[in-house]
C-alpha positions as CSV (number, residue, x, y, z in Angstrom):
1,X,116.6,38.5,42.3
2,X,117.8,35.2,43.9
3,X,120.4,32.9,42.1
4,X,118.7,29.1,41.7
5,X,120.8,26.2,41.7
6,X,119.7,23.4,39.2
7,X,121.1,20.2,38.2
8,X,119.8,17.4,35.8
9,X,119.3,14.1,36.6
10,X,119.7,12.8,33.4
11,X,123.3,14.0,32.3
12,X,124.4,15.7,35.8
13,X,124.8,19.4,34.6
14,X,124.3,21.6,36.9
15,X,123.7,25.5,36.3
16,X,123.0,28.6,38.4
17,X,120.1,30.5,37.3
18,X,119.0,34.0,37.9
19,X,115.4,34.2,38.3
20,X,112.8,36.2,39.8
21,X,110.9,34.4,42.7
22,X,107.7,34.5,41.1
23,X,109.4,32.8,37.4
24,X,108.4,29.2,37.1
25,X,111.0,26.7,37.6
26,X,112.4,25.4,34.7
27,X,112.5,21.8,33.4
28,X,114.3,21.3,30.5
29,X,118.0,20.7,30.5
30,X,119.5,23.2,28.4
31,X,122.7,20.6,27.8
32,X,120.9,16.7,26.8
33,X,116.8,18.3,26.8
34,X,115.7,16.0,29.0
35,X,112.7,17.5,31.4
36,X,114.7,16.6,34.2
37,X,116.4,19.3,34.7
38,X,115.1,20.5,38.7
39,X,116.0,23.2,41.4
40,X,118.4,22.0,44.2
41,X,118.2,23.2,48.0
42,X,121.1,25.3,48.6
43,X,122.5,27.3,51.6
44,X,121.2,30.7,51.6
45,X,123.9,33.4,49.8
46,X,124.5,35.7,52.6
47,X,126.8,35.7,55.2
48,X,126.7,37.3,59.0
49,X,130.4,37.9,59.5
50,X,131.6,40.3,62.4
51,X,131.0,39.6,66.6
52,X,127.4,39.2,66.1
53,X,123.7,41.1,67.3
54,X,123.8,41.0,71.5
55,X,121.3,43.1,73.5
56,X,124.5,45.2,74.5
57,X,125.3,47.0,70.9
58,X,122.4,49.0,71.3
59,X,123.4,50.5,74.5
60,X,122.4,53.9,75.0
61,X,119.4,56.2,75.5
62,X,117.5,55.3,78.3
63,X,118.3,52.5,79.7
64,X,119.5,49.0,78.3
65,X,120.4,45.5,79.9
66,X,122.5,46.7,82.5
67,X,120.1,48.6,84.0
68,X,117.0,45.9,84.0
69,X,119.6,43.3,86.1
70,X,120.0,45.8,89.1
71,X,116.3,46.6,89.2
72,X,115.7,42.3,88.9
73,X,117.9,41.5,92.1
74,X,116.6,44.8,93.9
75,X,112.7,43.3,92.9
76,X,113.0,40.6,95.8
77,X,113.6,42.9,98.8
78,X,111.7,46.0,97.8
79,X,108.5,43.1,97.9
80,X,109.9,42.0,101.4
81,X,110.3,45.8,102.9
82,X,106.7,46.1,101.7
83,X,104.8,43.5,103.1
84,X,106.6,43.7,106.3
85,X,105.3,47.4,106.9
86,X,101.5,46.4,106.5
87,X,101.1,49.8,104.4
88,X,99.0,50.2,101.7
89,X,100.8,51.8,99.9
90,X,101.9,49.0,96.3
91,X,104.4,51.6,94.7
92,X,107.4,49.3,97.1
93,X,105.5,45.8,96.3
94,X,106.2,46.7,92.2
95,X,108.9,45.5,90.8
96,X,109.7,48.5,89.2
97,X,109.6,50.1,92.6
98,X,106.7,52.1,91.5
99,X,108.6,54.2,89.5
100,X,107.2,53.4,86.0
101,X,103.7,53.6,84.5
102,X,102.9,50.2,84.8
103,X,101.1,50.8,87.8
């Protein structure tokens, strides 16, 4: 359950609440009564610490971002080798080289 901040804007007290998301927000103020008492916008209460996410943690397996750069830079001149030759043959025009089932 998430942890509401509210604060009156009568008297000033302010109060954390734990409350289910579905709850309706409260309006009294539990301190002076007044039906002022409303929800404030607050940071969210979780925090990412650590190096972060990047494409490289989840190296491994079949592949990964090392292995789509090569095939990017090697795209350009596998597509100039094949339209020099004339052949009809698209497998060198991809590219992937032909090599995948994409084509």
């Amino acid at each position: 359950m998430p942890i509401y901040a509210y604060r009156c804007a009568a008297c000033g007290h302010s109060r954390d609440v734990l409350q289910k998301m579905s709850d309706a927000p409260l309006t009294t103020c539990p301190v002076c009564g007044a039906e002022q008492f409303q929800k404030q916008v607050t940071a969210a209460g979780f925090q990412l610490k650590g190096s972060g996410w990047y494409a490289t943690d989840f190296r491994g397996g079949s592949g990964g971002t090392s292995a789509a750069a090569p095939a990017a830079t090697a795209a350009p001149a596998a597509a100039d080798s094949g339209s020099s030759s004339g052949g009809g043959d698209s497998g060198p025009s991809t590219p992937c080289g032909g090599s995948c089932a994409c084509h």
